[in-house]
C-alpha positions as CSV (number, residue, x, y, z in Angstrom):
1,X,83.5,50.3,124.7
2,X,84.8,53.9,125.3
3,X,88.2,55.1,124.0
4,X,90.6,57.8,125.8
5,X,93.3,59.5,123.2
6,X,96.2,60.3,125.3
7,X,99.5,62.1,123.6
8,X,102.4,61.1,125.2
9,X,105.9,63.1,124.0
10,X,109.3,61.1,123.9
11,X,112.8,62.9,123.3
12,X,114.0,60.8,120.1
13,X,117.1,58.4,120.8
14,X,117.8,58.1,117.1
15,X,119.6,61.1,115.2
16,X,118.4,62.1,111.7
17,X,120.2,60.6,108.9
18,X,123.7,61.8,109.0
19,X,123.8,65.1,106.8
20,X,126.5,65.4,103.9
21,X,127.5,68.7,105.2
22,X,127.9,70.2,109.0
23,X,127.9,73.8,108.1
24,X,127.9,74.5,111.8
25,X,129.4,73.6,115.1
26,X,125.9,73.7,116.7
27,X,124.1,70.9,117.1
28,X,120.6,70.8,115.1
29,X,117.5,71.2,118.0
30,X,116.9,67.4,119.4
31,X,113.4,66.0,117.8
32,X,111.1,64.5,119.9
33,X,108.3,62.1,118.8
34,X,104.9,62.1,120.1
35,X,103.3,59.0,120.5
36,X,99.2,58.5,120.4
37,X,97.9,56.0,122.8
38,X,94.5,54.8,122.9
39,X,93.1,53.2,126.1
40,X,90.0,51.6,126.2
41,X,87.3,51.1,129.1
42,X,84.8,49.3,129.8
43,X,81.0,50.8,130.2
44,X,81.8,51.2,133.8
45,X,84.6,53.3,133.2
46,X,87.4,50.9,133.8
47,X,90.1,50.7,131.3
48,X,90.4,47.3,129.9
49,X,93.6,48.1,127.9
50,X,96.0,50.5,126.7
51,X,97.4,49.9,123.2
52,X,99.2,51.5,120.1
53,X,97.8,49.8,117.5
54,X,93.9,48.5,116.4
55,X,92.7,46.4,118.9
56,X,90.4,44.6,116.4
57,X,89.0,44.7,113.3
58,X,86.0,47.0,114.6
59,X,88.3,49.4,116.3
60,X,91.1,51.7,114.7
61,X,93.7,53.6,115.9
62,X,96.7,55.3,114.9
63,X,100.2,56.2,116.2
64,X,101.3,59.3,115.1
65,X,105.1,60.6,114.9
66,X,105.9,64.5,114.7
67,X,108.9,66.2,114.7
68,X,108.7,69.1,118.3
69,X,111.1,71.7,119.1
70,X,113.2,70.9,122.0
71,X,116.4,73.2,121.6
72,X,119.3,72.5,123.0
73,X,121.9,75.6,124.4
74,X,124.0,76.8,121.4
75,X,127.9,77.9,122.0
76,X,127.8,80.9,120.3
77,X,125.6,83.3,118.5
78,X,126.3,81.8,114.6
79,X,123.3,80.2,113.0
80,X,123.1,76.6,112.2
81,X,123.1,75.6,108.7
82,X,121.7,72.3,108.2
83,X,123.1,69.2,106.2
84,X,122.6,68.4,102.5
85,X,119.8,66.0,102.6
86,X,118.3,63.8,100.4
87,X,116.6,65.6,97.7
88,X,113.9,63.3,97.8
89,X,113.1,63.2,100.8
90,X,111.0,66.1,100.8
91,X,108.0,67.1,102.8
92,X,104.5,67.9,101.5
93,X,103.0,71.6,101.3
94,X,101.2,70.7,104.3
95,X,104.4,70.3,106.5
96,X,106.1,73.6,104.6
97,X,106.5,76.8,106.8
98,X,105.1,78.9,103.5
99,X,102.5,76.6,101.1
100,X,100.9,79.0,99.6
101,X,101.9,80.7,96.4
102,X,101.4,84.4,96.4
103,X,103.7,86.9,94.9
104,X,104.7,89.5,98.1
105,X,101.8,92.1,99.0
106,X,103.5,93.7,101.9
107,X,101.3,96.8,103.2
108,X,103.0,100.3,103.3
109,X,104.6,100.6,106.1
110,X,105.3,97.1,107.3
111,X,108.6,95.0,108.0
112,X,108.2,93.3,104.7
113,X,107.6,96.5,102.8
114,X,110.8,98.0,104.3
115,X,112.9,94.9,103.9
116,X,111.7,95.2,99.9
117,X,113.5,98.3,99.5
118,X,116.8,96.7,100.3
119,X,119.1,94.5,97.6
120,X,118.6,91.1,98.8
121,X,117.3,88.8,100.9
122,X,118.9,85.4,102.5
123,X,117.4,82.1,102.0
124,X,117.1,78.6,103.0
125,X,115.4,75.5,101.5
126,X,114.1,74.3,104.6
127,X,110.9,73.0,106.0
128,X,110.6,73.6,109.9
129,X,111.6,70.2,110.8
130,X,114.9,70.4,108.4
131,X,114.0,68.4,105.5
132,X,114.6,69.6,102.1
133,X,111.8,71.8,100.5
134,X,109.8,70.7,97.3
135,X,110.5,72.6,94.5
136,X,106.4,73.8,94.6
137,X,107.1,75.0,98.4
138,X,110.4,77.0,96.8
139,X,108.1,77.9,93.8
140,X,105.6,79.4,96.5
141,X,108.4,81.1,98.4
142,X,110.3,82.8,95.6
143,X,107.1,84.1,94.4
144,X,106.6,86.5,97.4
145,X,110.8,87.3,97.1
146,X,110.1,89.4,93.5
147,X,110.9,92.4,95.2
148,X,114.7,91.6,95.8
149,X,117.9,91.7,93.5
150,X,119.5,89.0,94.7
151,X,118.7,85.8,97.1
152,X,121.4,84.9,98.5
153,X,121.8,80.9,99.6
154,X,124.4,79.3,101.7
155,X,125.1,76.3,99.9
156,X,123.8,74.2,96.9
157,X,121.7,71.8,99.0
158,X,118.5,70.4,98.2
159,X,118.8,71.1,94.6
160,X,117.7,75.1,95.7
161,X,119.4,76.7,92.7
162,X,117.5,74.5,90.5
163,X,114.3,74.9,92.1
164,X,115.3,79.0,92.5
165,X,116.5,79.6,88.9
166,X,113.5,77.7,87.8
167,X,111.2,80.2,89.4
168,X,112.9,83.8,89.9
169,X,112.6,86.4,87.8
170,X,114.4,87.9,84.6
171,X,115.7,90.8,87.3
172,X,116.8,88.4,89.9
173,X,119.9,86.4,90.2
174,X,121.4,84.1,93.0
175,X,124.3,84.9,95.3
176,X,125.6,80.9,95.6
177,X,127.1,80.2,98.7
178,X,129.7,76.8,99.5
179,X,130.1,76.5,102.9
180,X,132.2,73.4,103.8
181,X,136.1,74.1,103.5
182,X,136.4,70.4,103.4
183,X,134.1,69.8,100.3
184,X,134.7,73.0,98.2
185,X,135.5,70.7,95.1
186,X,132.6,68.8,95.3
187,X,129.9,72.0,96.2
188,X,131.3,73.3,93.3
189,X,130.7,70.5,91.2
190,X,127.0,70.3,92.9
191,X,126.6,74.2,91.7
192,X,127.8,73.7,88.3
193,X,125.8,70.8,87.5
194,X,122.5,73.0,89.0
195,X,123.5,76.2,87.2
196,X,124.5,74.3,83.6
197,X,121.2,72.3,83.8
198,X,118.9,76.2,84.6
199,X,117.7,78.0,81.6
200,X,119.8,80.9,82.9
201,X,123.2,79.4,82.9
202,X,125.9,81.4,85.0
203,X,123.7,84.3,83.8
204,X,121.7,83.7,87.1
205,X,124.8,83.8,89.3
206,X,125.3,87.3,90.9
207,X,128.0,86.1,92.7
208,X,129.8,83.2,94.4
209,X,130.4,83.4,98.2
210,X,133.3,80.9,99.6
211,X,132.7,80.3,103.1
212,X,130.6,82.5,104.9
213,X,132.4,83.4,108.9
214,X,134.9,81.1,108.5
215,X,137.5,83.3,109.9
216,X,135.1,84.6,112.6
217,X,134.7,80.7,113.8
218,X,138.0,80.1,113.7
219,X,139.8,79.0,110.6
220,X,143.0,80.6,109.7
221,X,142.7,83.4,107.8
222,X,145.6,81.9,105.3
223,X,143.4,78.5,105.2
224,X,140.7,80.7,103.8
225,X,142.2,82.8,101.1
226,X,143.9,79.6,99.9
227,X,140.5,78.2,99.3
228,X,139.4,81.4,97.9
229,X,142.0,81.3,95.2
230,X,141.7,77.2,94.5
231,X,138.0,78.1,94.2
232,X,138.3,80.8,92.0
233,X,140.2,77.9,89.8
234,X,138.0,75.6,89.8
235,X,134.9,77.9,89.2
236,X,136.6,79.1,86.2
237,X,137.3,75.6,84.8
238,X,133.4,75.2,85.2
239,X,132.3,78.0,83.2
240,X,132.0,80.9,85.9
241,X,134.2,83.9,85.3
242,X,131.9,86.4,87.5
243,X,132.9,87.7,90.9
244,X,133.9,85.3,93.8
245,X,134.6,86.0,97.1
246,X,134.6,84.9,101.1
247,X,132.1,86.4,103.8
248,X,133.0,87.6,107.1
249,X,132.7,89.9,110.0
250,X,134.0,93.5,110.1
251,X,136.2,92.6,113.0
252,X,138.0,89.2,110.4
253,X,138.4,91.6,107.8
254,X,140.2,94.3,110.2
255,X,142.4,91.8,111.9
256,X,143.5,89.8,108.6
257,X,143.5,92.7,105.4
258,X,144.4,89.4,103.2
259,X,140.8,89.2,103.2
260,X,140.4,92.2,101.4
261,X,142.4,91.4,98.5
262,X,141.2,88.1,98.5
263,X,137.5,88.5,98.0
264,X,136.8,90.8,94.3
265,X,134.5,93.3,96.5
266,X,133.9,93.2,99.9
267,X,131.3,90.8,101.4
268,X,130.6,91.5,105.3
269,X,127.8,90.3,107.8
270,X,127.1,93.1,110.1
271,X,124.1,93.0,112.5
272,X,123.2,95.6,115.0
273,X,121.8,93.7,117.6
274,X,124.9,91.9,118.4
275,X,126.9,95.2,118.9
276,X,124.6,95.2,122.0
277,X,125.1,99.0,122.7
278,X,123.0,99.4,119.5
279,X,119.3,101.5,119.4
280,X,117.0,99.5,116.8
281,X,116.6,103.3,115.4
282,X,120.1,104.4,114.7
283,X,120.9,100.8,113.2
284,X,121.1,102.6,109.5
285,X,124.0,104.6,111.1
286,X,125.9,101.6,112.8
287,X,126.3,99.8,109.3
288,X,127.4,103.8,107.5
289,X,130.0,103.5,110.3
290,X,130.8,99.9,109.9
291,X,131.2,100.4,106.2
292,X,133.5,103.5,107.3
293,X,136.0,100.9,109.4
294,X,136.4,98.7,105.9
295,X,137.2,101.5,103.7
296,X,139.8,102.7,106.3
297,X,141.0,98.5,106.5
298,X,140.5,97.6,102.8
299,X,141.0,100.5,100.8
300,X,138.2,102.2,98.7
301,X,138.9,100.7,95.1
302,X,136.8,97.7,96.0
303,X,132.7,97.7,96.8
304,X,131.8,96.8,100.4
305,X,128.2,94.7,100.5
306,X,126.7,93.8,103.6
307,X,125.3,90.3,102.9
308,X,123.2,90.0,106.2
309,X,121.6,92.5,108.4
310,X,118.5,93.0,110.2
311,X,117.3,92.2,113.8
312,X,115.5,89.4,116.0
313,X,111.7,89.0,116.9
314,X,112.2,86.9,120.2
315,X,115.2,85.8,122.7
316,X,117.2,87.5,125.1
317,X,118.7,91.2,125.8
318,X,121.9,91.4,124.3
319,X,124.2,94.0,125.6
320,X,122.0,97.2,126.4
321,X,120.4,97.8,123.4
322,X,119.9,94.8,121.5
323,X,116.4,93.8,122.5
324,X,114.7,91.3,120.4
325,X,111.0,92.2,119.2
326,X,109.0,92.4,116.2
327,X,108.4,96.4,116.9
328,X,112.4,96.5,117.0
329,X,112.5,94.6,113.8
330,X,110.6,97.0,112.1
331,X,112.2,99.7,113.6
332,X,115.6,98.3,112.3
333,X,114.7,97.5,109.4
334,X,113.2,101.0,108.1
335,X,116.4,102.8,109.5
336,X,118.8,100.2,107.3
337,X,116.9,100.4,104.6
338,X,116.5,104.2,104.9
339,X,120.2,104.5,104.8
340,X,121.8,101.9,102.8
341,X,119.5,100.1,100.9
342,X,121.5,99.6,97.6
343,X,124.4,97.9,99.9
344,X,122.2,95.3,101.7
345,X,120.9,92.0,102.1
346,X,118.2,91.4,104.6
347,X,118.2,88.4,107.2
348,X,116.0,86.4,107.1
349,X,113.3,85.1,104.9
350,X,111.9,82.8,107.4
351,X,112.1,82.0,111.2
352,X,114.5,79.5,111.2
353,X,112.7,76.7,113.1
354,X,114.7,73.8,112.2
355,X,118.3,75.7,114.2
356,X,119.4,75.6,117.6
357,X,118.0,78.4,119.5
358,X,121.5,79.4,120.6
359,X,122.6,80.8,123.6
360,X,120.6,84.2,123.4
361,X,117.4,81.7,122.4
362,X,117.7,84.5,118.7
363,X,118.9,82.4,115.9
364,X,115.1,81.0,115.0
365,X,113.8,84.1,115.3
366,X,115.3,86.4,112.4
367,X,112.2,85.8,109.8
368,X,110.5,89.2,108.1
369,X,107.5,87.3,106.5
370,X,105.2,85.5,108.5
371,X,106.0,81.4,108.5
């Protein structure tokens, strides 16, 4: 008897498991499961049945589920920050966007070498598909992140402090994000438990961010220095005394200067391409003259650092100048780090498969090493 293999792909019904957290309005990029069906035929040719599962015990055949990108339009341009999810349900180095464990050997000259020159770098604990990374496919990633000060997170899921304090090294420490307004008590208590049980202790905090755009999306800008300031309590009561402070755009902090004496320096996303009138080449420039606007909203007795910069490798135009590309990146990238790159944090480690495109089709698309 002949067999035929024949993939057929189904947009899923069923939701994944409902997350802890919803960091973002967006909705997560629907899965869709692709089924194998075997048909058999006769030795004429005819099929004699169509089946998705072993026919007998002298035939086998297997029905295969995979998680495929099938985005769905975004509402505005902020990424999506998936759920909390359940630590153990972790997928195996052969589902990981990075499995191999190699410290960084960027080549002179390349995105990744540039990027290196900056402070930081941003980070998220997610395989392609969403799921929480193992702590080996962390392991693996931190390795080739040795270059940078700080790795900033958004939010204690997936046990990523652990798994990053665990593996860093004795020059790098973690800028902690909490993301949720709604559960601030509880992230905390998730940080403190994963910073009390590291070898480092709040030594391996560089800083705490609470919220990150939160005025940019719309929460009152009173809502959010309140929860700065009942954060900053409650941090203290669990052992960190270190600097704490909210993230937002330059245009949040000009229209609400409680900000600025909210936050103990100044913590800013600022990217170039979604100016829109922007050359990839002067982007070094743009940032100089967005930390300019701060100084004249803030005042100068506080430190301004930009948490997240750098530019997109696919999607659409934006504006005149913001054209995605991986020659723009690099372009970008040099010119930021080339002007400011003591005062930076790079976007992205990773393309970001497991968020909604958006509506420019950008927001996967931010990675400087390859997935």
């Amino acid at each position: 008897m002949l067999a035929r293999t024949v993939l057929y792909t189904l947009l899923a019904t069923a939701t994944l498991a409902r997350p802890l957290h919803q960091h973002h309005q967006h909705a997560k990029r629907n899965p869709a499961v692709t089924v194998v069906v075997t048909e058999y035929f006769d030795a004429n040719g005819m099929a004699v049945s169509s089946q998705t599962s072993a026919p007998s015990s002298d035939a086998s055949v297997s029905v295969t589920y995979t998680v495929a990108s099938a985005p769905v339009s975004g509402a505005s341009r902020e990424p999506y920050y998936p759920s909390s999810l359940d630590t153990s349900a972790t997928e195996s180095a052969s589902g990981s966007s990075s499995s191999s464990a190699a410290s960084s050997t960027a080549s002179a000259g390349s995105v990744e070498a540039y990027a290196e020159k900056s402070k930081g770098i941003t980070y998220s604990p997610y395989t392609d598909s969403g799921s929480c990374k193992s702590e080996s496919q962390v392991a693996s990633d931190i390795a080739k992140l040795s270059a940078y000060e700080i790795i900033r997170v958004y939010a204690p899921d997936c046990s990523c402090i652990t798994n990053i304090m665990a593996n860093m090294g004795s020059n790098q420490k973690i800028f902690a994000g909490l993301y949720n307004i709604n559960s601030l008590t509880d992230d905390i208590a998730t940080l403190a438990q994963q910073v009390e049980a590291s070898s480092q202790g709040w030594d391996g905090i560089y800083a705490v961010a609470i919220g990150n755009e939160w005025v940019q999306n719309g929460e009152s800008a009173s809502n959010v220095v309140n929860a700065v300031s009942s954060g900053r309590s409650t941090l203290s009561s669990k052992g960190w005394t270190g600097k704490v402070v909210t993230v937002d755009t330059v245009g949040a902090y000009q229209d609400n200067e409680s900000l600025c004496e909210a936050s103990d320096f100044i913590a800013v996303n600022a990217h170039p391409y979604w100016d829109g009138n922007v050359k990839p080449e002067d982007s070094g420039s743009f940032l100089e003259s967005q930390i300019s606007l701060l100084k004249s909203t803030c005042g100068s007795d506080k430190s301004i650092l930009i948490c997240e910069t750098g530019w997109p490798t696919q999607g659409d135009t934006y504006g005149s100048e913001g054209v995605p590309s991986t020659a723009n990146q690099l372009t970008a990238i040099k010119s930021i780090t080339e002007s400011l790159a003591d005062q930076v944090i790079m976007f992205t480690t990773y393309n970001d498969y497991w968020k909604d495109a958006g509506s420019y089709g950008v927001e996967q698309y931010w990675g400087i090493y390859p997935n």
